[in-house]
C-alpha positions in Angstrom: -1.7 7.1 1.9 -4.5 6.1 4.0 -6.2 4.0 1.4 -6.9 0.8 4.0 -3.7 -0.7 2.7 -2.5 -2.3 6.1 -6.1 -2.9 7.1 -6.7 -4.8 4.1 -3.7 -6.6 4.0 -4.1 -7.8 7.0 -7.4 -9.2 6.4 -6.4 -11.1 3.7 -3.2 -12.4 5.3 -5.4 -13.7 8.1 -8.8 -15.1 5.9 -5.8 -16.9 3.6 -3.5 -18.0 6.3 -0.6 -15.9 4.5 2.1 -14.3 6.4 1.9 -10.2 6.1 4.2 -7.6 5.9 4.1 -4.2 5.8 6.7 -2.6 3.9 7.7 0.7 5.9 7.3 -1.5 9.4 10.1 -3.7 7.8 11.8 -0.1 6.8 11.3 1.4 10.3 12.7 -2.1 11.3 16.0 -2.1 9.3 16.3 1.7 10.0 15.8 1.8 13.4 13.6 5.2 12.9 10.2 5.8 12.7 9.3 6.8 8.6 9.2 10.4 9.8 12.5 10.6 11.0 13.7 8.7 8.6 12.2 11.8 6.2 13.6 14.6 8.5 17.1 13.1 8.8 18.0 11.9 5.4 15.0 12.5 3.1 12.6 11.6 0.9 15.2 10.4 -1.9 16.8 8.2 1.0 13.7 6.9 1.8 12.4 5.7 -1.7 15.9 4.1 -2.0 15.7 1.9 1.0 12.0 1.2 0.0 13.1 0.0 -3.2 16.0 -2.0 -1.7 13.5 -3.4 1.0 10.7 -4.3 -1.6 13.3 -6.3 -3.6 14.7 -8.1 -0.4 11.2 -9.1 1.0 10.4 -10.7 -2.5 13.4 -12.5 -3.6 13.2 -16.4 -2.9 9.3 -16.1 -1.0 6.2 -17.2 -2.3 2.7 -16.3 -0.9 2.7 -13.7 1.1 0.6 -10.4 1.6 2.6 -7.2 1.0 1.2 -3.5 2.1 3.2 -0.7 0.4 3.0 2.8 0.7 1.3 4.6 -1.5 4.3 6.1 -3.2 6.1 2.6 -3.4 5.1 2.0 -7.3 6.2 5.5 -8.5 9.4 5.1 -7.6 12.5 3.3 -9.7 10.4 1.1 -11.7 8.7 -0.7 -8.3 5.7 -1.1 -10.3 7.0 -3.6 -13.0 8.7 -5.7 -10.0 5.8 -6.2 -8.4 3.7 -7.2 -10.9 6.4 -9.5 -12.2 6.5 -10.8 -8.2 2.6 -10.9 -7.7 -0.8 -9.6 -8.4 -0.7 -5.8 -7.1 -4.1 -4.3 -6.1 -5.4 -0.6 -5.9 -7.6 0.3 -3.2 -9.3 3.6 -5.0 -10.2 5.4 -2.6 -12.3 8.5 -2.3 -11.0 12.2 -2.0 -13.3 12.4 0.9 -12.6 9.3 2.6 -8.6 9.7 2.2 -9.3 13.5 3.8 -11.2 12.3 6.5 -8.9 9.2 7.6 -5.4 12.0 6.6 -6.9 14.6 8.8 -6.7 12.1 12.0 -3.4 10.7 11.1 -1.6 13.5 9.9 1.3 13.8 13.0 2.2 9.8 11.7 2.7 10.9 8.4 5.7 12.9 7.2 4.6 14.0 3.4 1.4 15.6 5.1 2.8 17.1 8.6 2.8 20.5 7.0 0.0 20.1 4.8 -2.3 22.9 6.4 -6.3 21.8 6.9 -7.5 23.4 4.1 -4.9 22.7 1.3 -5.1 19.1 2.5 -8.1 18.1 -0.1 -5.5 19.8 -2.8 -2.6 18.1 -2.1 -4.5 14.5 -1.9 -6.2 15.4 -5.6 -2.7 16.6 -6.8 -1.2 13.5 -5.4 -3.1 11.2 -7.2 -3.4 12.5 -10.0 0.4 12.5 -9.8 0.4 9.2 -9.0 -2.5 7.7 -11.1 -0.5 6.3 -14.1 1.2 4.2 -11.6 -1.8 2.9 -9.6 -3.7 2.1 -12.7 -1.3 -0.5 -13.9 -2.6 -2.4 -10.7 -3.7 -6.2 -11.7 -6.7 -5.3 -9.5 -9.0 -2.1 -8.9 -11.2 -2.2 -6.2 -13.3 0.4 -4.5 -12.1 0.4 -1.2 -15.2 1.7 0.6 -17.3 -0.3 -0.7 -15.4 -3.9 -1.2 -15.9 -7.2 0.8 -13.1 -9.8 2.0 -14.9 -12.4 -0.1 -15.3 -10.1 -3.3 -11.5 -9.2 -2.6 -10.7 -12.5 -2.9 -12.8 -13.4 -5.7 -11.3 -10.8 -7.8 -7.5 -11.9 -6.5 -8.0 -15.8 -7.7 -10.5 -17.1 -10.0 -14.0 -17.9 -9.1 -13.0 -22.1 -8.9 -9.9 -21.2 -6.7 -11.9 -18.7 -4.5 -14.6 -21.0 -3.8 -12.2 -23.6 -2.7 -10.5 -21.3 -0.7 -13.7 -20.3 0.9 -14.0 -24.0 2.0 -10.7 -25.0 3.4 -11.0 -21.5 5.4 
């Protein structure tokens, strides 16, 4: 959560001329609720299912395409061995810091942090990841998302041959 995902992805979709989806747009999409009433009226449990259900529909029969998840996508039933069987998955590793900073603006949009008071917000981000870390760290990629380029992005997605043709037919 608040790790650049959707900024990256987009980015990449548009640098590789790959289509992009975003996987709780498609949810809110389908749903016909924004993620946060989708929480409030049926719950998290619903929620992980239909991101699980949408994950696997988005996938099945498509080839190149950008996919932004949330952040609790992979934790959930297994998601984490489907998409690295379906693609290269990448983790944008974040700092504490940054996460807060970028939360801290956000915070009405997102539904696992509405309550989340000011100061236990820096708590609940280091408890969630290190919840979540096992999960993250099976990623085919780690990159440091403050710090990372398109073109280094890319360089670590493909190797250095297909990159630099890539950087020529773009």
């Amino acid at each position: 959560m608040g790790s650049g995902k959707t900024h990256w992805g987009r980015q990449l979709s548009a640098k590789l001329g790959l289509a992009f989806h975003d996987l709780d747009t498609v949810i809110v999409e389908k749903e016909k609720k924004s993620v946060a009433d989708i929480f409030a009226q049926k719950g998290e449990e619903y929620f992980r299912y239909q991101e699980k259900e949408t994950l696997e529909e988005l996938v099945e029969g498509k080839e190149g395409f950008i996919l932004s998840c949330g952040g609790g996508t992979p934790c959930f039933f297994n998601n984490i061995e489907f998409m690295k069987k379906s693609g290269k998955v990448i983790w944008l590793n974040t700092s504490i810091e940054a996460l807060q900073e970028r939360l801290l603006r956000e915070r009405m949009t997102r539904p696992l942090i509405r309550e989340v008071a000011d100061g236990d917000l820096t708590r609940y981000i280091v408890r969630k990841l290190s919840e979540r870390r096992m999960y993250y760290q099976q990623a085919d990629v780690t990159v440091n998302e403050e710090s990372v380029t398109l073109e280094e992005l890319i360089r670590l997605l493909f190797s250095n041959e297909q990159a630099d043709r890539m950087k020529e037919e773009i």
